[in-house]
Backbone as a ProteinNet text record, in pm:
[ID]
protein_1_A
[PRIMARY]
XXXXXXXXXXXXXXXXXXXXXXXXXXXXXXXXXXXXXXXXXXXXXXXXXXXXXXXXXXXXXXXXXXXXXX
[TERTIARY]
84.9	0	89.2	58.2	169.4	117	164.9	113.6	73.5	18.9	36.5	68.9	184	252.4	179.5	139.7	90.9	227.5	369.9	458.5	499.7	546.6	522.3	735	717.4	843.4	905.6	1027.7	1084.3	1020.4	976.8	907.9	800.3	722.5	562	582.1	710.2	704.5	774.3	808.9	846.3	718	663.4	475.5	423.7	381.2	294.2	340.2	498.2	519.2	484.3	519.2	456.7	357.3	272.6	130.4	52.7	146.5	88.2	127.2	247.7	313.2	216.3	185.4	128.6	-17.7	-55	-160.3	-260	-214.3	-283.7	-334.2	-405.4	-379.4	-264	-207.4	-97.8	-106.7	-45	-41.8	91.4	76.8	157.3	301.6	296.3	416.2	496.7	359.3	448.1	521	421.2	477.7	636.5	626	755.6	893	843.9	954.1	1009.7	879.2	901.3	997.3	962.7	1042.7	1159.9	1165.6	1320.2	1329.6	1211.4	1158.7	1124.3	1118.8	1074.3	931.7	817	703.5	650.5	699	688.8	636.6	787	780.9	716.3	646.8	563.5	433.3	374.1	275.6	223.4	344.8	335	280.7	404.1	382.9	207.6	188.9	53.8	-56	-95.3	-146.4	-130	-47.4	-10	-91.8	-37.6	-58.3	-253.2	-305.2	-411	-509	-466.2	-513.8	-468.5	-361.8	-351.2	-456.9	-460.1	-519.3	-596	-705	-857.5	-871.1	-742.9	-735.3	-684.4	-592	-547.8	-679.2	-713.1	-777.6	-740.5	-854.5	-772.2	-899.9	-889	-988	-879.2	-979.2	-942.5	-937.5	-839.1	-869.9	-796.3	-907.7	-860.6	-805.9	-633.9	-579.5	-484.4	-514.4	-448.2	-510.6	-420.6	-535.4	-431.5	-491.4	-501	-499.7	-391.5	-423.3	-403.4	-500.1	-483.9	-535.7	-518.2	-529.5	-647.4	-742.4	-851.4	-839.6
-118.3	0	124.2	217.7	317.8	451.6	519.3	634.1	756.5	857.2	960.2	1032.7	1148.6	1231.7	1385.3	1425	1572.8	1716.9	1655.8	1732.9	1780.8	1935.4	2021.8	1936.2	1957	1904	2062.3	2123.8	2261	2335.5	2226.7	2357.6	2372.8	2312.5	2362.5	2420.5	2437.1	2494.9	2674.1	2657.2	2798.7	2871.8	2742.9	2817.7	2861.9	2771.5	2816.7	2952	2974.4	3095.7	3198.9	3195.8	3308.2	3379.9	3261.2	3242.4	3339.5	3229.3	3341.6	3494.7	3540.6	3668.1	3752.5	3712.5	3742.8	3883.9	3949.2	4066	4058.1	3939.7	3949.4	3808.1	3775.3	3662.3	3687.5	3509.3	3565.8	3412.2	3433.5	3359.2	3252.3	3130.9	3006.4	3064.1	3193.1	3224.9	3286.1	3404.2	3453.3	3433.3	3307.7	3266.8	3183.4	3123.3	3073.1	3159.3	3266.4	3415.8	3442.3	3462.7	3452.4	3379.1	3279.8	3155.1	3129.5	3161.9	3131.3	2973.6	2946.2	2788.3	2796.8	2652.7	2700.8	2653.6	2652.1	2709.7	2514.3	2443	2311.4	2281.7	2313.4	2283.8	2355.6	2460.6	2557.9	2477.1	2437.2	2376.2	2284.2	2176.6	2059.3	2066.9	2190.8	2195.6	2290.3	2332	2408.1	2318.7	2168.6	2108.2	2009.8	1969.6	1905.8	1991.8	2115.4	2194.7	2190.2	2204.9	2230.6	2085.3	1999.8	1861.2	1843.6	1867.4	1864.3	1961.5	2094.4	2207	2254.4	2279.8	2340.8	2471.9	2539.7	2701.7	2760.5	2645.1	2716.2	2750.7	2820.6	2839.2	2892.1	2859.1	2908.8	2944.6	3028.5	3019.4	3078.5	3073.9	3117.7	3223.7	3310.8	3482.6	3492.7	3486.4	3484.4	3353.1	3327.7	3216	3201.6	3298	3253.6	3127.8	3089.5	3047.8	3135.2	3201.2	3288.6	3181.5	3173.6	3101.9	3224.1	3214.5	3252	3164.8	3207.8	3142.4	3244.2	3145.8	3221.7	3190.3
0	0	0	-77.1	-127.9	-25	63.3	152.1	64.6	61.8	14.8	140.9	105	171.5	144.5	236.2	250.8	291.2	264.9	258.3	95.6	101.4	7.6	-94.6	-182.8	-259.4	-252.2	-278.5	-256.2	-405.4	-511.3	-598.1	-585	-511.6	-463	-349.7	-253.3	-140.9	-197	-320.9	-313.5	-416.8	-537.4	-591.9	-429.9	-365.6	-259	-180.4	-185.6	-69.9	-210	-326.3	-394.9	-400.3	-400.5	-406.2	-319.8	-154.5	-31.3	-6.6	-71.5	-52.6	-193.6	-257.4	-385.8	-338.1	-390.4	-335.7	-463	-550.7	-701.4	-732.5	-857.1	-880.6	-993	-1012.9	-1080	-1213.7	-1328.4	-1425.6	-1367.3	-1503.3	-1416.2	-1498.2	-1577.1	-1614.2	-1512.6	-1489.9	-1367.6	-1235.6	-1208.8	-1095.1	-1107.7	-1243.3	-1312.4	-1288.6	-1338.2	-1352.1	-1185.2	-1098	-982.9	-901.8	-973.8	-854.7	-960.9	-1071.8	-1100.9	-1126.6	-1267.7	-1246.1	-1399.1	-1422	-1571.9	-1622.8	-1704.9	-1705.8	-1670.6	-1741.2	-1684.1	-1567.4	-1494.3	-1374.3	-1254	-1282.1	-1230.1	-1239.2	-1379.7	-1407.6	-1293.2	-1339.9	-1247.4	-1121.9	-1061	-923.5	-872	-931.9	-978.2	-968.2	-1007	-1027.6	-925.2	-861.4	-719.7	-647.9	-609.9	-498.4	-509	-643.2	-622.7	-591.9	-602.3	-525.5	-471	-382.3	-222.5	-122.6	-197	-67	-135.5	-33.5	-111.9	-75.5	-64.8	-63.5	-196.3	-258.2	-388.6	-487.2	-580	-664.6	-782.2	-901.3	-1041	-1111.9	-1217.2	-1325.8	-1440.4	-1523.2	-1705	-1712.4	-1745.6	-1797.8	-1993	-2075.9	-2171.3	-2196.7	-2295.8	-2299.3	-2163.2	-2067.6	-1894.2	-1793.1	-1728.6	-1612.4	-1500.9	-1458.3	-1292	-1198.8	-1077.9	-969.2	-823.8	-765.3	-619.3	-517.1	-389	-260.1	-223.4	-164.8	-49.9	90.4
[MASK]
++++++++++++++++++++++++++++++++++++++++++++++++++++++++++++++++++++++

């Protein structure tokens, strides 16, 4: 039986501190640029984070998707 782990990997632990320091919502580019990551691996971690915690949130703006925290 395989556990799932509710600990953050260091590139979802530095999306998430963006995220939380963030006053906006922000695109998965920007947060890329932010963290000094490349748009991939932003993704990824983007998509973890948001099936782990039911604070992250996202919608569509245009061809964007916007993610913020409530």
């Amino acid at each position: 039986m395989v556990k799932k782990s509710n600990k953050l990997t260091p590139h979802e632990r530095v999306t998430w501190e963006i995220l939380k320091n963030s006053r906006r919502e922000l695109s998965t580019s920007e947060i890329a640029n932010f963290g000094n990551m490349s748009w991939s691996t932003t993704k990824k971690s983007l998509n973890k984070l948001y099936n782990k915690r039911k604070t992250l949130h996202t919608k569509k703006k245009g061809n964007s998707r916007m993610w913020y925290l409530k």
